[in-house]
C-alpha positions as semicolon CSV with decimal commas, in nm:
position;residue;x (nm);y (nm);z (nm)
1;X;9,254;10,006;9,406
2;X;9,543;9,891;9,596
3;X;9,701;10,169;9,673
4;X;9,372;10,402;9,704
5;X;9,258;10,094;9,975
6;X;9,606;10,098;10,134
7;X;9,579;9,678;10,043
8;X;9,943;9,492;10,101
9;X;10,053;9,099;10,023
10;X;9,861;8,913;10,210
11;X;9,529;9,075;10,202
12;X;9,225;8,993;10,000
13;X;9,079;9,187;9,701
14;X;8,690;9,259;9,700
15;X;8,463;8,994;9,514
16;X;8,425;8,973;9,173
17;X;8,082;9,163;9,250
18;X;8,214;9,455;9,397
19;X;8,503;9,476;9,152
20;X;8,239;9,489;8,915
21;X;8,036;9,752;9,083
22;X;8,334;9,991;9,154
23;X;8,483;9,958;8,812
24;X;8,157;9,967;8,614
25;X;8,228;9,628;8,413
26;X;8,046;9,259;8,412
27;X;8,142;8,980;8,632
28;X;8,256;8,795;8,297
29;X;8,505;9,113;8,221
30;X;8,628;9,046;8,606
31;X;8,672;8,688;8,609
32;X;8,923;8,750;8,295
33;X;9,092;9,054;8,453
34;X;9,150;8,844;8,785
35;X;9,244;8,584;8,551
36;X;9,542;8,770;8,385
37;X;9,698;8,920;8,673
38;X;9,700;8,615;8,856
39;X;9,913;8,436;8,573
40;X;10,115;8,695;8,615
41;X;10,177;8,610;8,960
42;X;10,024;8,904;9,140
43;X;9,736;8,739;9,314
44;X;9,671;8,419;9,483
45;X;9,314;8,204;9,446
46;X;9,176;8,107;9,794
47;X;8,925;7,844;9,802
48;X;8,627;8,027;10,046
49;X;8,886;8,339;10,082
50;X;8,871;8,511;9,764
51;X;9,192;8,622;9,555
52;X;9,462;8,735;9,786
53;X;9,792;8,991;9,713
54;X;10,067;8,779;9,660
55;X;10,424;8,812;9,780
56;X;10,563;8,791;9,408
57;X;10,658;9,113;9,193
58;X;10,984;9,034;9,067
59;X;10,841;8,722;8,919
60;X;10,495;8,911;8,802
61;X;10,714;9,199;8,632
62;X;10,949;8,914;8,447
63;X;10,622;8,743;8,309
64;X;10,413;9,070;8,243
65;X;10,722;9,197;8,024
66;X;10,808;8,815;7,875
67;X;10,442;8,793;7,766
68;X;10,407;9,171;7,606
69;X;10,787;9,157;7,475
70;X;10,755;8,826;7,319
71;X;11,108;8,745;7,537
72;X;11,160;8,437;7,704
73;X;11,235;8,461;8,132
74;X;11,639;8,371;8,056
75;X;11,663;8,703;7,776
76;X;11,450;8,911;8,063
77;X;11,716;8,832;8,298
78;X;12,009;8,904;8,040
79;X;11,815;9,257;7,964
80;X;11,789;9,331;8,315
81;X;12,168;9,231;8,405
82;X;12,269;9,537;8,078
83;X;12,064;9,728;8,259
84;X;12,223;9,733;8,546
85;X;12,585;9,747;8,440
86;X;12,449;10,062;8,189
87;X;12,268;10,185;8,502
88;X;12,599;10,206;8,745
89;X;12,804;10,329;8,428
90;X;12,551;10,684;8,340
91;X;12,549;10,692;8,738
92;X;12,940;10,747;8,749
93;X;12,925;10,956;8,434
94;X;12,686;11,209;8,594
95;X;12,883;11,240;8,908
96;X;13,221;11,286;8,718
97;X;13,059;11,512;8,485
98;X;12,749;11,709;8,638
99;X;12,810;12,102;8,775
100;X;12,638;12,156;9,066
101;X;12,341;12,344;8,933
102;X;12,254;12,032;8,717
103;X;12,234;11,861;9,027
104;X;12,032;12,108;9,217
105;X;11,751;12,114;8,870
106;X;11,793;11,751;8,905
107;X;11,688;11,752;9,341
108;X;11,450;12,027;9,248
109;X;11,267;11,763;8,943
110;X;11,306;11,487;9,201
111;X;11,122;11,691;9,458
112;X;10,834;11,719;9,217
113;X;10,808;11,352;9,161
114;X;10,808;11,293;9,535
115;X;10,470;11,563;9,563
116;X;10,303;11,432;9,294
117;X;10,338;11,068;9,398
118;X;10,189;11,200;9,777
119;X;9,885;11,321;9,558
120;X;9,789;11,002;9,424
């Protein structure tokens, strides 16, 4: 929905009605979906506005994967610092130790990525 409406932070979602119209479910079903992804952080409740985009994925990604990893927010942050220091070491490692027609599979894979995201 957000990306098919071209919807950024700051804008408003459709009512609960016409969330439940578009995606076939009950306004109950809605109401608990809205509820979710606004602990999460993603939305914003506006009295006589409606639920709004909020400005706040880094902190909705650390509680969506704290709630479904059973992790607490300090252990997400400790993951994602391995991550990185992993990430910059397999970087180094591939340009050290890639031939050039790894590379060019690797642009040509990347390529694809790129079309199919266009499709969506």
């Amino acid at each position: 929905l957000i990306r098919t409406r071209a919807l950024s932070v700051g804008d408003v979602l459709p009512t609960e009605r016409e969330l439940g119209e578009l995606f076939g479910a009950s306004r109950n079903t809605i109401r608990e979906a809205l509820r979710t992804i606004r602990t999460y952080g993603l939305i914003d409740p506006k009295p006589r506005v409606g639920a709004v985009l909020a400005d706040r994925q880094n902190v909705a990604i650390q509680n969506f994967f704290a709630a479904q990893m059973d992790i607490s927010k300090t252990s997400f942050h400790d993951i994602q610092g391995f991550r990185r220091i992993i990430e910059v070491s397999i970087g180094d490692h591939i340009i050290l130790n890639t031939s050039v027609a790894e590379l060019d599979a690797l642009d040509e894979i990347n390529g694809l990525i790129e079309t199919a995201r266009d499709v969506q």
